[in-house]
N, C-alpha and C positions, 0 to 999 in steps of 0.2 A: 489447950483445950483437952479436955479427957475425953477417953473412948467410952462406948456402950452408952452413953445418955446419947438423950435426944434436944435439941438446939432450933427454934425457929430460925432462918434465914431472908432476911428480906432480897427478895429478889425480881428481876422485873420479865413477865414475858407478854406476848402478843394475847390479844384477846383470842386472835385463835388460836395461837396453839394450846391455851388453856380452854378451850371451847371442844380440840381436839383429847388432849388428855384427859378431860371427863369423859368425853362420849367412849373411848376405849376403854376406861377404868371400870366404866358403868356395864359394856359390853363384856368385859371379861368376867364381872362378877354375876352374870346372869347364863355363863356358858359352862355346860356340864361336861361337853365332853372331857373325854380323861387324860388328853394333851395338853388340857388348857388349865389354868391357876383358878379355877371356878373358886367363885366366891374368897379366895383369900388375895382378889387384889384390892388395895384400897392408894388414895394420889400418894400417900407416905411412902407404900410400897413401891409404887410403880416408880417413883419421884428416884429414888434413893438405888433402885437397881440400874437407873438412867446414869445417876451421878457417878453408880461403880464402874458399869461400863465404860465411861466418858473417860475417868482418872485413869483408867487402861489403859485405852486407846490412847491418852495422849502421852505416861508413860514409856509403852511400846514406839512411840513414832518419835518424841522429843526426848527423849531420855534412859533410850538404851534398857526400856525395860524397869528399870531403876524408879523407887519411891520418890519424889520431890523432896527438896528440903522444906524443914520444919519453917514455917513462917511465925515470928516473933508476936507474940499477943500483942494487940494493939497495933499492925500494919494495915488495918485498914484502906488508911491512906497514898497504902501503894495505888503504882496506878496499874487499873486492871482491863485495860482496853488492850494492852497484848493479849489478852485470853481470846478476843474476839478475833484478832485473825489466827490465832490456832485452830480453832473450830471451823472458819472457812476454807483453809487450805487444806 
């Protein structure tokens, strides 16, 4: 996959926390103060500062800091339910 485009991902979350994530998206772009991302947050934005942080975090904690390896186009069919208890521990 190449860098810099942009890629839909199907992915699954709870009604709330997408119920949450508008209501914060909606709230950022209506706040002027001068700490705040006024008006340039939108769910792409807010989605994808989520996803970098996350890849950090898990990085830093599972891998020494270190980028992951490159996973082979077409692995899909890996199974990705170890990712679930990485996030809860």
């Amino acid at each position: 996959m190449s860098t810099g485009g942009k890629v839909k991902v199907p992915a699954y979350i709870t009604n709330e926390s997408l119920d949450r994530l508008r209501n914060t998206v909606v709230a950022l772009q209506g706040d002027d103060r001068p700490a705040r991302p006024a008006r340039s947050a939108t769910l792409t934005s807010f989605v994808q500062a989520a996803i970098t942080a996350a890849v950090k975090q898990a990085k830093e904690k599972h891998n020494g800091g270190r980028a992951f390896p490159r996973t082979a186009q077409g692995a899909e069919d890996r199974p990705a339910n170890r990712l679930r208890e990485t996030w809860s521990s």
